[in-house]
C-alpha positions as CSV (number, residue, x, y, z in Angstrom):
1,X,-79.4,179.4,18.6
2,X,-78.5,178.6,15.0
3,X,-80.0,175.5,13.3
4,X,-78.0,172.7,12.4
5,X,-77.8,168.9,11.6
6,X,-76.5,166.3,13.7
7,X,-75.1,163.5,12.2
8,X,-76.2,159.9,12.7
9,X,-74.0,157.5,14.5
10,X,-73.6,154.2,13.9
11,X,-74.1,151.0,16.4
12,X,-70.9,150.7,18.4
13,X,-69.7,147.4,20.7
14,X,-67.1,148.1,22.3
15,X,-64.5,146.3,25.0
16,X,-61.9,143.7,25.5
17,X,-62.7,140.5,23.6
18,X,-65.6,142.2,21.2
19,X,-63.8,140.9,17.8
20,X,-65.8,137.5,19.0
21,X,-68.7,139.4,18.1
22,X,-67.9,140.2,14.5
23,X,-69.8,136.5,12.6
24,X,-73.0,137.5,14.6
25,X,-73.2,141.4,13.4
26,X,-72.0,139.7,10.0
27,X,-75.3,137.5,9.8
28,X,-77.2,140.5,11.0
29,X,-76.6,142.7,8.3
30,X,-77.1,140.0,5.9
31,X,-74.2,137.4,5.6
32,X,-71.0,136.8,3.7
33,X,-69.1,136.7,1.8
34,X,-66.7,139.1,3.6
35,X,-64.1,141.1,1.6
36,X,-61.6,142.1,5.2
37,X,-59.4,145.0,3.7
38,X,-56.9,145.6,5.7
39,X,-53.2,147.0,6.9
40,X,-50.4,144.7,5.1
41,X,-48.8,144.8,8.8
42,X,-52.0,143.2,10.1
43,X,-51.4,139.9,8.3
44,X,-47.5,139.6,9.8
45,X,-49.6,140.2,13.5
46,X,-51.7,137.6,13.0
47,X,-54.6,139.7,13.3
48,X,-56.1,139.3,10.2
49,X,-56.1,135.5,10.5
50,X,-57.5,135.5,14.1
51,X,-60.4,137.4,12.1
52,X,-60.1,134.8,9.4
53,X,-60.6,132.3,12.5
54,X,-63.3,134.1,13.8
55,X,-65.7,134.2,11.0
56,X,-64.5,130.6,9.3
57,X,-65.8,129.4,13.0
58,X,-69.4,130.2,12.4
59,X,-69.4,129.3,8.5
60,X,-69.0,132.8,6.9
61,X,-66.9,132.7,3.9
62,X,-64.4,135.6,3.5
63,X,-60.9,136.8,1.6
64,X,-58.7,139.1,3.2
65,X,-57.0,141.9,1.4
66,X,-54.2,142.8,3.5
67,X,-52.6,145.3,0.9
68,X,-52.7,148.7,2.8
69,X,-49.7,150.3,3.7
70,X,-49.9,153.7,4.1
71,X,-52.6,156.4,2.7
72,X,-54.5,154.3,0.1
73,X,-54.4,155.2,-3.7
74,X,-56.8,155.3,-6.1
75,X,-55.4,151.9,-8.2
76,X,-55.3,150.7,-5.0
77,X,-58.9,151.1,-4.0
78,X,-60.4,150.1,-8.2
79,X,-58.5,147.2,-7.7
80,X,-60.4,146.5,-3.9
81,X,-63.4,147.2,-5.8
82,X,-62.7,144.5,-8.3
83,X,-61.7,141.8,-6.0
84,X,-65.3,142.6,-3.8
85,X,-67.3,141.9,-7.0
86,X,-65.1,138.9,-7.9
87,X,-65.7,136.7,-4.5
88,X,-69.5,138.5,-4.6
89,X,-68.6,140.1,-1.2
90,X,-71.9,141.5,1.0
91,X,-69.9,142.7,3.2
92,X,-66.5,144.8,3.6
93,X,-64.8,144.9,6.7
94,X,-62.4,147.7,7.4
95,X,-59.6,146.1,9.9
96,X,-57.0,148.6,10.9
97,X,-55.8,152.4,11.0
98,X,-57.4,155.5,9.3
99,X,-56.1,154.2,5.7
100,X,-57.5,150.7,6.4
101,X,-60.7,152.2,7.2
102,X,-60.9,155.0,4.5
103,X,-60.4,152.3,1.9
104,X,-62.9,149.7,3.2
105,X,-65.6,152.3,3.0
106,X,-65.0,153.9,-0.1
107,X,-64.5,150.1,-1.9
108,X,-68.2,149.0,0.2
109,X,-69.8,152.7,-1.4
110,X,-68.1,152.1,-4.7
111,X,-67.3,148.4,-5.7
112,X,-71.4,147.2,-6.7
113,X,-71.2,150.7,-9.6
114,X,-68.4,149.2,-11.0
115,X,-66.8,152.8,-11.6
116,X,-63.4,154.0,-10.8
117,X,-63.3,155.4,-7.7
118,X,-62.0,158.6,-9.8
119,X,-65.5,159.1,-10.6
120,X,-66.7,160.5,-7.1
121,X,-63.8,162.2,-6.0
122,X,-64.4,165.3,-4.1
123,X,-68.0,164.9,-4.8
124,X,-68.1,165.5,-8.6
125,X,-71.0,163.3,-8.7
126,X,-72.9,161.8,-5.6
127,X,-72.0,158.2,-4.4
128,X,-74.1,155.5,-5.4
129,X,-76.7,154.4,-3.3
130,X,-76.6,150.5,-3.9
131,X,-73.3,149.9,-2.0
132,X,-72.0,147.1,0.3
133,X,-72.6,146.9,4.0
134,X,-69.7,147.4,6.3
135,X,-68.0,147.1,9.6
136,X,-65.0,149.1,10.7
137,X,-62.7,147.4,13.3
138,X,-60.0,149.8,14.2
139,X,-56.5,148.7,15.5
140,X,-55.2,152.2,16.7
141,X,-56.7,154.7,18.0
142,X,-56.6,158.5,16.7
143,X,-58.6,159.2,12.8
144,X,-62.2,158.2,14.0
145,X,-62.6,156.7,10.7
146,X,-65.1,154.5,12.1
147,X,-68.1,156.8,12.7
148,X,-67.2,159.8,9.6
149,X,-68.6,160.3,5.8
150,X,-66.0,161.0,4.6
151,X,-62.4,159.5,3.1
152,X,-59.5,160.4,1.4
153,X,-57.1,158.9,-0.7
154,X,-54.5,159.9,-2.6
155,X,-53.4,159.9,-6.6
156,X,-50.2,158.1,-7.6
157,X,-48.3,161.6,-7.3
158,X,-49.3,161.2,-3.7
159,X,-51.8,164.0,-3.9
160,X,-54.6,163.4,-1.6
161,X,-58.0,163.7,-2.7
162,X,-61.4,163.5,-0.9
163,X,-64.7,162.1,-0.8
164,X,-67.8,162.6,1.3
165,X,-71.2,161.4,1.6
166,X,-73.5,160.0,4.1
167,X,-72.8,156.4,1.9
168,X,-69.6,155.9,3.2
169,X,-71.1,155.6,7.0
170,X,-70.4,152.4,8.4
171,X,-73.3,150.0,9.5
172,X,-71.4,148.8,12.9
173,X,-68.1,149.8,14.8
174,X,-66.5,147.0,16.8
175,X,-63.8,149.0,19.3
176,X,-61.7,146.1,21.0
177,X,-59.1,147.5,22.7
178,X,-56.8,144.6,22.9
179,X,-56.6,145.3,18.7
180,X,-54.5,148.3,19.8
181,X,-52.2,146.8,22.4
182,X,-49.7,146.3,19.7
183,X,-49.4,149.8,18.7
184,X,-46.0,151.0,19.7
185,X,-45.6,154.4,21.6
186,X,-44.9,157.0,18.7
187,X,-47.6,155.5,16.9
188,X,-50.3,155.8,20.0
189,X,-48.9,159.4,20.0
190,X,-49.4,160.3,16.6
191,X,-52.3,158.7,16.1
192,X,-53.5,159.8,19.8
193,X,-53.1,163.7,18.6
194,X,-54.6,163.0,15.6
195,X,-57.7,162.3,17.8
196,X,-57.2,165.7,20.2
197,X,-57.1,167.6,16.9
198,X,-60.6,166.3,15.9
199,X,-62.2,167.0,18.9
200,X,-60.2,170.4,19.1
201,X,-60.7,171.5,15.7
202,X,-64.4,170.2,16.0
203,X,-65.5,172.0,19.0
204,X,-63.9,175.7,17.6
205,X,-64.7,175.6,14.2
206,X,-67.1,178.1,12.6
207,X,-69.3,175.5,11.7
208,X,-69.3,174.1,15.1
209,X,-72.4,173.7,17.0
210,X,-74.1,171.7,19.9
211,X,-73.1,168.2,18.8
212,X,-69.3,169.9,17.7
213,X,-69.2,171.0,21.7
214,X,-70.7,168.2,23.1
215,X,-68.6,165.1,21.3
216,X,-65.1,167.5,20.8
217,X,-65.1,168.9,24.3
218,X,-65.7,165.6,26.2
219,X,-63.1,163.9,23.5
220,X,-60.8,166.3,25.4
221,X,-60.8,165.5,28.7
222,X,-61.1,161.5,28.1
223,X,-57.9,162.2,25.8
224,X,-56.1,164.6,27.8
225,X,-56.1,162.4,31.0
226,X,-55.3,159.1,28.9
227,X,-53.9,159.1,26.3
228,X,-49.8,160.3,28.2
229,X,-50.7,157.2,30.1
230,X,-51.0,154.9,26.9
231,X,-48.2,156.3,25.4
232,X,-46.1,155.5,28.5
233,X,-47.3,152.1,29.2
234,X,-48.5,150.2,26.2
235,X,-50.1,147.3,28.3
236,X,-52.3,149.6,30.1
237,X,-55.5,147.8,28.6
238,X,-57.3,150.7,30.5
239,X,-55.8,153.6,29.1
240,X,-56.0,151.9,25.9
241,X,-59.4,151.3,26.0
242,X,-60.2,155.0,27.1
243,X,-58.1,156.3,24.2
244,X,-60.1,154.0,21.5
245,X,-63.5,155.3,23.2
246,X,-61.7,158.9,23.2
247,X,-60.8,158.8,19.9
248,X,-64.2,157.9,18.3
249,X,-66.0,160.4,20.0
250,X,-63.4,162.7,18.6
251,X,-64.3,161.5,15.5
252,X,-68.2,162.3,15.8
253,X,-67.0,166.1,16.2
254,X,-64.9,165.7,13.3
255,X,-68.1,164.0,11.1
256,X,-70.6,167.0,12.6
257,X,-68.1,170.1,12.6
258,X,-65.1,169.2,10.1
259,X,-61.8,170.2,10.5
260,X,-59.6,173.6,10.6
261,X,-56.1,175.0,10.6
262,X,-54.4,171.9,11.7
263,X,-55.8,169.1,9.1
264,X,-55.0,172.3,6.2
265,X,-51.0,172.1,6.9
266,X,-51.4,168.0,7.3
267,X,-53.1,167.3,4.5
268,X,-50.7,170.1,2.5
269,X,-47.8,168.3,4.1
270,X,-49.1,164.9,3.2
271,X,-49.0,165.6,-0.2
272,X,-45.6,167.2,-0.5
273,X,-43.6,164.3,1.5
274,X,-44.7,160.6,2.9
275,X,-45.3,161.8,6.5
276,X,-47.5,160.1,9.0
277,X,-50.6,162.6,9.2
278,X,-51.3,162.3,12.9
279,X,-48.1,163.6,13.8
280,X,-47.9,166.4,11.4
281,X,-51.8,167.0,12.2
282,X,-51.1,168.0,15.4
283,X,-48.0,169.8,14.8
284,X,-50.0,171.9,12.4
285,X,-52.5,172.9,15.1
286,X,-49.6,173.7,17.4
287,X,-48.5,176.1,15.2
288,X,-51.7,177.7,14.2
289,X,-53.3,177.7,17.6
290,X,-51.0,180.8,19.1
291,X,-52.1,183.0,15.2
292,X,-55.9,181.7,15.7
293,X,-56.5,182.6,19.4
294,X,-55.0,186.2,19.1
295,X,-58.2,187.0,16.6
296,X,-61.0,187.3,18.9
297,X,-63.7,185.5,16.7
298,X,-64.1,182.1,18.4
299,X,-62.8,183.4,22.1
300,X,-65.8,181.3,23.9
301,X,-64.8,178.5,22.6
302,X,-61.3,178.3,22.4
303,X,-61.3,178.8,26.5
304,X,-63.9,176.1,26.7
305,X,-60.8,174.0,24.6
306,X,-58.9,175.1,27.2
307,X,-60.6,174.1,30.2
308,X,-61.3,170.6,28.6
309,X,-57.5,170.4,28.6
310,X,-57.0,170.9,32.2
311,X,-55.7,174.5,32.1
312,X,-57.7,178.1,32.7
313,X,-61.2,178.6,31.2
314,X,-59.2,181.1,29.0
315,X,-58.1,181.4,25.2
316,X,-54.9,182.5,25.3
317,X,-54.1,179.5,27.5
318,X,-55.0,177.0,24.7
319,X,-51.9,176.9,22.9
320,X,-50.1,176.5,25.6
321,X,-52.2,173.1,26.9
322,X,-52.2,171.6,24.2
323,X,-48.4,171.9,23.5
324,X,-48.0,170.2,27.0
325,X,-50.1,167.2,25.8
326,X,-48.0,166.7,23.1
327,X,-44.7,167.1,24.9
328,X,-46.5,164.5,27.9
329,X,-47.0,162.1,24.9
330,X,-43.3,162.6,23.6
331,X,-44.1,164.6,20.5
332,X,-41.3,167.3,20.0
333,X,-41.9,170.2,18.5
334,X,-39.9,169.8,15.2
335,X,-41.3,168.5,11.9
336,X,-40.7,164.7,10.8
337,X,-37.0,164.2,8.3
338,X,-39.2,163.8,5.4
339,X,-40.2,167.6,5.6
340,X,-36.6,168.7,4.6
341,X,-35.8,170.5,1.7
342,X,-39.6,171.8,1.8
343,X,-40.3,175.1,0.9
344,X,-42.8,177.6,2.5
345,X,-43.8,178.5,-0.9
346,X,-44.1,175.1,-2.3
347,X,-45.9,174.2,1.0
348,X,-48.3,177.5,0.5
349,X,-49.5,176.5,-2.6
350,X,-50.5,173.4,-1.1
351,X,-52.9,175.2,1.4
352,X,-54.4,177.0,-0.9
353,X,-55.1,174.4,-3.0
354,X,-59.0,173.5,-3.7
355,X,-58.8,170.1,-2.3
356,X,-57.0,171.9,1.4
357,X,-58.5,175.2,0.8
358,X,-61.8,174.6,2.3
359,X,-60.8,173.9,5.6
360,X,-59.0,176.4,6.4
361,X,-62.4,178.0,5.5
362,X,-63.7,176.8,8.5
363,X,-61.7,178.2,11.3
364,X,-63.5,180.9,13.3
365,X,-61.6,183.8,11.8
366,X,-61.1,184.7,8.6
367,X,-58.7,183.2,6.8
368,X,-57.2,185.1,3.6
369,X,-54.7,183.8,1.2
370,X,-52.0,186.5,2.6
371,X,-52.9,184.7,5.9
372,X,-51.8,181.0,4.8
373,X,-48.8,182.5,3.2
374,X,-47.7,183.7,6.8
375,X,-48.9,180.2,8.7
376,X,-47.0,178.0,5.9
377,X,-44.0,180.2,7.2
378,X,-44.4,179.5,10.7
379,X,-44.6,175.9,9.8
380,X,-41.5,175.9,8.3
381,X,-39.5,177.7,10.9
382,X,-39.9,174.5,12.8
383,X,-36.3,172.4,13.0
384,X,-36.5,169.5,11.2
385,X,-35.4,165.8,12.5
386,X,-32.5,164.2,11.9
387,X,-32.5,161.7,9.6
């Protein structure tokens, strides 16, 4: 057996009605004030100032930054750090999706060095070491934002950009299911395969190993078995809840084992048109997965996949259970309006770009620049929506 690292996790409470506990794991890590950054659409929910109520309850003062819509920029996020260390925040709360979430970490790691959050993109120099605590409270479930190092945002011309480092772990999760009740079906779906693609990615990567199997194989049966259920019923507070556990140890395969194929033609696409990333994640994957499986480096594991899934204890029958997950969660097989007028060279490039490049990297076969060439074309094959 190969050595390796295991990630740290961080504390977790989780069920119905565990936003309550937020003012008492506030005064444990040290008090308020409390900067809540979260998802504009969370303030016309009322879930921000149920939070508000929350925390104002038991004396903790706080401001809410409700200005995420979408992946976060960079302005976006300087401009988060300057309103931390202008109401002297302790303490960031991240309230909402995978955007919500990326922010609120990077603005906690940041914010106290008073540097533009350009400064530590894709680890140019390391992240400070003085930064905020934090608590992630996410209201869908699918990016596992909650318990990963890393974050990405994107530039003004909408191309994303990373950052990783063990400073932009959280110091709680809070997982209350009844957060995500609101979520309508598409977005459970996309989001939901967003979280199949971590634990699938995860548990065959080259870099996987023990922790990879463990978290990204068990991610796959809780997910396969719930997640068509919460698509299909929306007030299924148990499906729901199985999903939100489902997804975050999805997301502990993803922070031991990173990603592969899938997140490559996401991220790629993500820069080239405003799609939603769970849904072109997963499509991504879905293409890749019948190209991967036919090399026979990562064989063991792709069948393990499989099984996890529900189908044979076989490779070659991984592509094929995983397109019937997203079909059972409602997900054509067609790429999203905003991907029109794309080309496979424009979107080629994009792979190969540094900031995409790597991950690719980490699929279980090689992976040569000839080879993404081919994959962007099969990704563009796809029909495209209507508009």
């Amino acid at each position: 057996m190969s050595a390796f690292n295991m990630g740290g996790v961080p504390p977790v409470t989780f069920g119905p009605g565990r936003l309550a506990k937020v003012p008492a794991i506030v005064s444990r890590l040290g008090g308020g004030p409390v900067l809540i950054v979260a998802d504009s659409i969370l303030a016309e929910l009322g879930v921000t100032e149920r939070l508000g109520e929350i925390l104002a309850g038991k004396g903790i003062a706080f401001e809410v930054a409700a200005t995420v819509a979408g992946e976060p920029k960079q302005a976006q996020v300087d401009a988060l750090c300057a309103q931390a260390r202008a109401v002297e925040a302790r303490l960031v709360i991240g309230l909402g999706g995978g955007a919500a979430m990326d922010a609120a970490k990077l603005v906690a790691a940041i914010a106290p060095s008073g540097d533009p959050a350009s400064t530590y993109a894709l680890a140019t120099r390391p992240l400070p070491k003085n930064g905020l605590r934090s608590i992630a409270i996410p209201t869908t479930a699918g990016t596992g934002s909650e318990v990963t190092r890393t974050s990405v945002v994107s530039l003004e011309s909408g191309w994303k950009t990373w950052y990783w480092g063990e400073e932009l772990m959280f110091d709680q999760a809070v997982l209350d299911p009844e957060l995500t009740l609101s979520l309508p079906a598409n977005l459970t779906a996309w989001t939901g395969i967003d979280a199949v693609t971590h634990a699938l990615e995860g548990a065959t990567a080259r870099a996987t190993n023990p922790a990879g199997q463990l978290y990204g194989l068990e991610a796959l049966r809780i997910l396969s078995k719930h997640l068509p259920k919460a698509v299909a019923d929306g007030s299924d507070i148990e499906a729901r809840g199985h999903v939100l556990w489902g997804s975050l140890v999805a997301g502990l395969a993803l922070h031991n084992c990173n990603t592969h194929m899938g997140h490559n033609i996401s991220h790629s696409l993500g820069s080239l048109a405003r799609v939603h990333h769970g849904l072109v994640t997963g499509l991504g994957l879905e293409v890749s997965l019948p190209w991967l499986v036919a090399r026979p480096e990562g064989a063991e594991n792709y069948a393990l996949a499989a099984e996890a899934l529900g189908a044979e204890r076989d490779a070659a029958a991984l592509p094929g259970a995983l397109s019937a997950l997203m079909r059972a969660c409602e997900i054509p097989a067609e790429l999203p309006a905003e991907c029109a007028g794309l080309t496979v060279a424009a979107l080629a490039a994009e792979m190969k770009n540094d900031a995409n490049h790597g991950m690719s990297q980490n699929a279980a076969c090689a992976v040569s620049s000839e080879d993404l060439d081919e994959m962007a074309g099969m990704v563009m094959r796809l029909p495209v929506a209507a508009a």
